[in-house]
N, C-alpha and C positions, 0 to 999 in steps of 0.2 A: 197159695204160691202163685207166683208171677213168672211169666217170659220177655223178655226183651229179645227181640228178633233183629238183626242187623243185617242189612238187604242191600250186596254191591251192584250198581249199576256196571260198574267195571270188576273191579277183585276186592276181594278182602284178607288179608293176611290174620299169620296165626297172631304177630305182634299186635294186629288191631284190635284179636280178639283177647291176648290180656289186656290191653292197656283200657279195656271195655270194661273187663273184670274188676280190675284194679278203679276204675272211676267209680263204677256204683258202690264199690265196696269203702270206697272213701267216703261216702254222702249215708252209708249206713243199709245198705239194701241189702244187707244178708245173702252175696250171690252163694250161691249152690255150686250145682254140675252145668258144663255146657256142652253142645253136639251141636255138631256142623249138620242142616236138614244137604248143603251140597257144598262142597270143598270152595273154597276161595270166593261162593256166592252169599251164603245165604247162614246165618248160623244164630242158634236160639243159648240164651243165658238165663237158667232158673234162678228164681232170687226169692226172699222170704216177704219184704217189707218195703213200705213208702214206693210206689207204682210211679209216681209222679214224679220222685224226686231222682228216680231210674231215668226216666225218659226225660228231665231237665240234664241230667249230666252228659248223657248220651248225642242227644239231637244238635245235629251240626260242629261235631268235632270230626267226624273224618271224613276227607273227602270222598263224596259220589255216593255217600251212604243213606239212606233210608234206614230208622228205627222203628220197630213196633212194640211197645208196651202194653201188655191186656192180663189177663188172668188165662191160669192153665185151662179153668175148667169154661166149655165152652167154646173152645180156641175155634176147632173147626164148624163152619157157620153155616146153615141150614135156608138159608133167606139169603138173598141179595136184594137188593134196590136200588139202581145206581141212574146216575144221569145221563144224556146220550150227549151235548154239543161240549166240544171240549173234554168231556169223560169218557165216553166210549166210541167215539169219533173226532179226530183231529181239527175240525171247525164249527162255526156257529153258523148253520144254515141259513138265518134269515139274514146273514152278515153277507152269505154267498150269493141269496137272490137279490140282495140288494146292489150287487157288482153288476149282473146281468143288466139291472135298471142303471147304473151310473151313479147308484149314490150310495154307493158303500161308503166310505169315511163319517156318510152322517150317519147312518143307520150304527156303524160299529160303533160311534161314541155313545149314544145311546145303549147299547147293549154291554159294552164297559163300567159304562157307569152302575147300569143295572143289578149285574153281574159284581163289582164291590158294594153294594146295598145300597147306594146313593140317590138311587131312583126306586119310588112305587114298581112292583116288575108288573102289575098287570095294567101300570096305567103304560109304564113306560113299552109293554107288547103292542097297545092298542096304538097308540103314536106310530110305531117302528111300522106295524102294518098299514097303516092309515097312508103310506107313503108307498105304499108297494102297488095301490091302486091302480088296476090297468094293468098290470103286469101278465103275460100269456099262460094262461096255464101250463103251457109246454114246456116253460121256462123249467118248473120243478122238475120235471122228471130229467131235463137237459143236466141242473146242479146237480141232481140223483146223482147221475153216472158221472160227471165230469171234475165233480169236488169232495164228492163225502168219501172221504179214508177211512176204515176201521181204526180206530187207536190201538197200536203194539200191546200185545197182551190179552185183546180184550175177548178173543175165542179161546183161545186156552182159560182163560179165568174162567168165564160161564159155563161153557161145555165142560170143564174139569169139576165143577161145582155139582153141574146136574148132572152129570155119572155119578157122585158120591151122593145121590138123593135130596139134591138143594133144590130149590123155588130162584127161578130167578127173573126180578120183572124191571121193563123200562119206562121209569117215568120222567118224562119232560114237557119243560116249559116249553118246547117246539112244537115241531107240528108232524102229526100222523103221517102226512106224505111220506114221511121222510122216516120217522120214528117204525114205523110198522115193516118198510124193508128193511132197515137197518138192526131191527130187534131179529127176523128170519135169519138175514145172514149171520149174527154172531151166536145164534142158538137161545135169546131169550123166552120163556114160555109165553110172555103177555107183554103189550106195549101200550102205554096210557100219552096222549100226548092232547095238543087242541088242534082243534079242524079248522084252517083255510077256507074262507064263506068264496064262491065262486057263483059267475052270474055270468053267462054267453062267454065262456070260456075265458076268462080274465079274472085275476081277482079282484075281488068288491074291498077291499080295504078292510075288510072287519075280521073278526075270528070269534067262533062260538064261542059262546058261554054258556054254562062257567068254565072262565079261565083254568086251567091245570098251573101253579104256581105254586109254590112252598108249602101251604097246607093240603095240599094234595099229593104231594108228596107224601107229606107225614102221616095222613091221613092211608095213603098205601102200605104203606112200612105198617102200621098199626092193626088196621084190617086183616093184612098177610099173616101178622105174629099172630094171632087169634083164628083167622081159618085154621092154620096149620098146629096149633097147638105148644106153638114157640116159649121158649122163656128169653126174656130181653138179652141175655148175652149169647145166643143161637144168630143174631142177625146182624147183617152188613150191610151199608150203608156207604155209596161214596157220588162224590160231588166233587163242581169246583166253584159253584157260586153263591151269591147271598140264597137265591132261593133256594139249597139243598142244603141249607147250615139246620134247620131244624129236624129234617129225617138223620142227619150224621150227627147231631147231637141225643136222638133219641136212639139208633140203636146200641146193639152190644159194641160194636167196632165199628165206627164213624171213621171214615178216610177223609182226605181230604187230599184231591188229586191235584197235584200242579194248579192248583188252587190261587182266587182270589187272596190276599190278607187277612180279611175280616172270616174267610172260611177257616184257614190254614190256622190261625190264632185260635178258636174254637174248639177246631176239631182233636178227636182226642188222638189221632194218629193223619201223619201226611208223610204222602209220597211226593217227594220233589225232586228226586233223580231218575227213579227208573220205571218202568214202564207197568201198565197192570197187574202183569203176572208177578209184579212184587207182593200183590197180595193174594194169593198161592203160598210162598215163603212162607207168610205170616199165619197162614194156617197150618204150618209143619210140612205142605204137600211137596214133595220133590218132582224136581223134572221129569224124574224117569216115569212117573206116577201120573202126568196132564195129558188131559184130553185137547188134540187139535184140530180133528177133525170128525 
């Protein structure tokens, strides 16, 4: 059996939830029984058959909606591993010290393009830092406090996660500076990032190696499912760029968060309207049930 979980950014009506029924029952999905996980937010539709052709009929017919299609068994997810710039913080840090330097517009085109696959990411890192040379050390801790937002959702998601006995770890293409408070404050247990090389208090332009990029990621995700004793549909997975397309293709439930194209087309489920804690919903968890603090 399967769920289709439907996730309002704003509301969701009962009407929405036939006319949900009624589509997949059109395309052959054998729906079932449905239950609202919260009234007018969030509401799950059992279905028998074709998963795929649930979540083609579904995605992008109602407005502000987020769908999630997976299998029952499994649903609630034992592992996270998600990304920090853009996924569980509303900016791309090295976009942020590049502003401090004055050359933000180059540096984001670069991490744009990265970010839709267009560019090598670890040629196109070593470039973006290569330009940050000289830059104050003081600078990061300055961006620390003065630009990195938590993204909406993203401590109720983890802290609700590891109350119910999950693993939750942050791996990114950025950098520990920044990765290692930012995994503290939102409750991750471990944060994998790359180090900033510094020399008389400035950055040297370079950053260790090896790069943390896309195969470290998946390389995480895999490691984790195996310490922990996982079976592939236990684990969660979410991203928004070319470098997080192959851990959210490899686990059980690959997101794809307000996502590049090239992720979003990939991945087996995307959120494009609401916020983290849509994927909460998608695990059956209700409101009343998250951990915030």
């Amino acid at each position: 059996m399967f769920i289709a979980t439907l996730i309002a950014s704003e509301t969701l009506s009962a009407g929405d939830l036939s006319a949900a029924i009624d589509r997949i029952a059109a395309v052959g999905c054998a729906p079932a029984t449905s239950a609202w996980i919260e009234p007018e937010k969030a509401v799950d539709i059992l279905f028998g058959v074709s998963p795929d052709a649930a979540r083609k009929a579904l995605e992008g017919v109602f407005e502000g909606v987020d769908v999630v299609v997976q299998s029952v068994e499994g649903r609630e997810k034992k592992l996270l591993v998600a990304d920090m710039d853009s996924t569980m913080i509303t900016v791309e840090c090295i976009d942020e010290l590049a502003d401090y330097a004055g050359i933000k517009p180059q540096i984001a085109a670069i991490t744009e393009a990265a970010m839709r696959g267009e560019l090598d990411f670890e040629g196109a890192l070593d470039a973006r830092v290569a330009l940050l040379k000289g830059l104050d050390e003081a600078v990061i801790e300055r961006c620390l406090a003065e630009r990195v937002t938590i993204m909406p959702g993203a401590v109720a998601l983890v802290r609700t996660m590891r109350a119910r006995g999950a693993t939750a770890i942050l791996v990114s293409g950025g950098f520990t500076r920044f990765a290692e408070p930012v995994a503290e404050r939102i409750g991750f247990h471990r944060a994998i990032a790359n180090r900033l090389e510094l020399g008389d208090g400035v950055l040297t332009g370079t950053v260790a190696k090896p790069v943390v990029g896309s195969d470290t990621k998946l390389q995480t995700l895999l490691a984790a499912r195996a310490e922990f004793g996982l079976l592939p549909e236990q684990t969660l997975a979410v991203g928004d760029g070319a470098n997080d397309l192959a851990m959210v293709q490899e686990a059980g439930l690959g997101v794809a968060y307000h996502a590049k194209p090239i992720v979003a087309a990939a991945a087996a489920a995307r959120i494009d309207h609401g916020d983290l804690s849509a994927l909460l919903y998608a695990q059956g968890i209700a409101r009343d049930d998250w951990v915030t603090a």
